[in-house]
C-alpha positions in Angstrom: 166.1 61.7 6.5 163.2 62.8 9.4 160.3 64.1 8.9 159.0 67.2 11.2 155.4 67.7 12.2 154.6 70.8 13.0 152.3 70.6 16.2 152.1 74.5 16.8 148.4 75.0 14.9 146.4 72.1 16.8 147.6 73.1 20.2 146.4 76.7 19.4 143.4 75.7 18.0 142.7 73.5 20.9 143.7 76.3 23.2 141.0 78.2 21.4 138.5 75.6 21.7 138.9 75.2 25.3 139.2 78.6 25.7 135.6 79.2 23.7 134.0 76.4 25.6 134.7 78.1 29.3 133.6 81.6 27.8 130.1 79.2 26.5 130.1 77.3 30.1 130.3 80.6 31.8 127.6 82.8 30.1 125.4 79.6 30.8 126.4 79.6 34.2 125.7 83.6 34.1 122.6 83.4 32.5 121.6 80.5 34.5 122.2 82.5 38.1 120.7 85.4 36.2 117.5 83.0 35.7 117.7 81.6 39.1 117.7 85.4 40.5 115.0 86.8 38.7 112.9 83.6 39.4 113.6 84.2 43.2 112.9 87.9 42.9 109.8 87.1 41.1 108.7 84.2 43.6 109.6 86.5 46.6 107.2 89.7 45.4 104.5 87.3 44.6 104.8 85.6 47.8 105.0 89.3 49.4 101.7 90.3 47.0 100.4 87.2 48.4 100.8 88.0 52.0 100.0 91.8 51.6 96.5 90.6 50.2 96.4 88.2 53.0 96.6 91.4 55.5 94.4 93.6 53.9 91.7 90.7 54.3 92.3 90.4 57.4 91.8 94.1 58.2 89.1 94.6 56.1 87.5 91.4 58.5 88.8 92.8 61.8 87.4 96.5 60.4 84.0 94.4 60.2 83.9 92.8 63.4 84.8 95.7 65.1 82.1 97.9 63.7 79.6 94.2 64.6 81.5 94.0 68.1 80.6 98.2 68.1 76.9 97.2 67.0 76.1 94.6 69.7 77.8 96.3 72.3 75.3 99.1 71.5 72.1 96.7 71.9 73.5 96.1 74.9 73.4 99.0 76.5 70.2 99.8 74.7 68.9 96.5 76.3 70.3 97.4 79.5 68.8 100.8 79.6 65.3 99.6 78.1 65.7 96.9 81.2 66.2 99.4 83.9 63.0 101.7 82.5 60.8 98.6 82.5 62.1 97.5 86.1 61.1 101.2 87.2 57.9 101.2 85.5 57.4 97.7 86.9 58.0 99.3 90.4 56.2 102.1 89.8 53.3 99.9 89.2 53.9 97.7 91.7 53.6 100.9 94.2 51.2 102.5 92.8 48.1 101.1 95.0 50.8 100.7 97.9 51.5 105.0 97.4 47.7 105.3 97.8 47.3 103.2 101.0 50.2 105.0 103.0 48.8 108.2 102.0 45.1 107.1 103.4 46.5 105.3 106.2 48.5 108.6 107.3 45.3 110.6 107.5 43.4 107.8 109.6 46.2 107.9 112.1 45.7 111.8 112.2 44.7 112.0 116.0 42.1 115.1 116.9 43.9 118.1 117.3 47.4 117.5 115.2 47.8 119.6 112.0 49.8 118.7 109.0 51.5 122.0 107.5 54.2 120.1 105.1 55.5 116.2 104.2 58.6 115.4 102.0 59.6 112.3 100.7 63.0 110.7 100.3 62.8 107.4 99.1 61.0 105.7 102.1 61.8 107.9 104.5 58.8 110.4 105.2 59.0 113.8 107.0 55.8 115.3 108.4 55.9 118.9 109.7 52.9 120.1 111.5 51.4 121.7 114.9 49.3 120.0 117.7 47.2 121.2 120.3 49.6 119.4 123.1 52.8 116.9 123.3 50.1 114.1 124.2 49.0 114.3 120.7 52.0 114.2 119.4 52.9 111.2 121.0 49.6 109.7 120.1 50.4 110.0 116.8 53.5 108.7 117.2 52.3 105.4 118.5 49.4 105.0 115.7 52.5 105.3 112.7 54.3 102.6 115.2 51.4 100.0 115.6 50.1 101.0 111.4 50.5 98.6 108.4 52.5 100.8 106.3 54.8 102.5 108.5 57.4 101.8 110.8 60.3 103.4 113.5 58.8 107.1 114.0 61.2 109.5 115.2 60.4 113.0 116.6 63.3 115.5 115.4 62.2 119.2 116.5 59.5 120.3 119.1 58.6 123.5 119.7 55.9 125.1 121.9 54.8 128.7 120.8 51.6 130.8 121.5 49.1 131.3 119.3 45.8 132.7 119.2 45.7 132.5 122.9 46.5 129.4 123.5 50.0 127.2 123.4 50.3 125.2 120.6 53.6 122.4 119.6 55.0 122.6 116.4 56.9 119.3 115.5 59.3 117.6 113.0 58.7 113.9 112.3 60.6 111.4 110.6 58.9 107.7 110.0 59.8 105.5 107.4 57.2 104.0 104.7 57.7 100.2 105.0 55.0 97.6 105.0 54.8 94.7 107.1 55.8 91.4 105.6 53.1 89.4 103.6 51.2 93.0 103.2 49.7 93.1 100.3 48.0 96.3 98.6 44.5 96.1 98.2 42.0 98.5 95.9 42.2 101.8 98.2 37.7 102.4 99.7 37.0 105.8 99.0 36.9 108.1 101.8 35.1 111.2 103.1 37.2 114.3 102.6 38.9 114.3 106.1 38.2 117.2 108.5 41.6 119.4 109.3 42.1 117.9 112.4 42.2 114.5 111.1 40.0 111.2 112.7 40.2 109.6 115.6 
């Protein structure tokens, strides 16, 4: 007589088993890519967080050194310009007893009979207008700007010869230039009489 096992039960129930430990080994593996997901997620925005700080330092630094860069750039020119006024007051200074001597010496090399009616200045260049009692005079005068101190290269632009009060006179334009010799140096102006119209000899 044999005796039958019945093996039907065990097989399912391992079946079962196997079955209920891939469902257990795939909602770990689920919830461990879940885990790994949200811990990337997480890590990325606080790396991103991170970096966005990072920026807004950085512009809050470059705002800064742009409003510093803004700031010297402004002394600068404020230095610059504070430069340029002291270099004219400097010259201004400097010319101020040479102005006096070219004026003075102009009158002393007035020759007798030449008038002055107008001067203008442009920079160094001077131009006298006036009338003279003959072209010799004007010449004269010409050659005492020539051999002065304080001027140099005279040029005669306009000469004209009209009557007046019975007699011819020559009305002139003349151009000289205001430069001092080298190694002339200013000294204190001497006062002076009041010259007569006609100038000195």
């Amino acid at each position: 007589m044999s005796t039958r096992i019945n093996l039907l039960p065990w097989r399912e129930m391992r079946r079962r088993e196997q079955d209920r430990q891939l469902l257990s080994l795939s909602v770990g593996a689920w919830i461990l890519m879940g885990l790994a997901v949200f811990y990337g997620q997480y890590h990325m925005n606080g790396l991103i967080e991170h970096q966005n700080n990072r920026n807004a330092f950085l512009q809050t630094e470059i705002a800064k050194l742009d409003k510093q860069i803004k700031e010297i750039n402004e002394l600068k020119r404020r230095k610059e310009a504070l430069l340029a006024r002291m270099e004219v007051i400097q010259q201004l200074q400097a010319n101020r007893t040479q102005i006096v001597h070219v004026f003075d010496d102009l009158v002393r090399k007035l020759p007798k009979g030449v008038y002055l009616t107008g001067l203008s200045k442009k920079r160094n260049n001077l131009t006298l207008k006036g009338f003279a009692q003959s072209n010799a005079r004007i010449s004269a005068l010409m050659r005492n700007l020539d051999s002065s101190d304080w001027f140099t290269n005279p040029n005669l632009d306009v000469i004209n010869v009209t009557p007046r009060a019975g007699t011819r006179i020559s009305k002139f334009t003349l151009r000289v230039r205001e430069q001092p010799k080298k190694n002339q140096q200013p000294v204190a102006a001497k006062p002076t009489k009041q010259p007569r119209a006609g100038g000195t000899s």
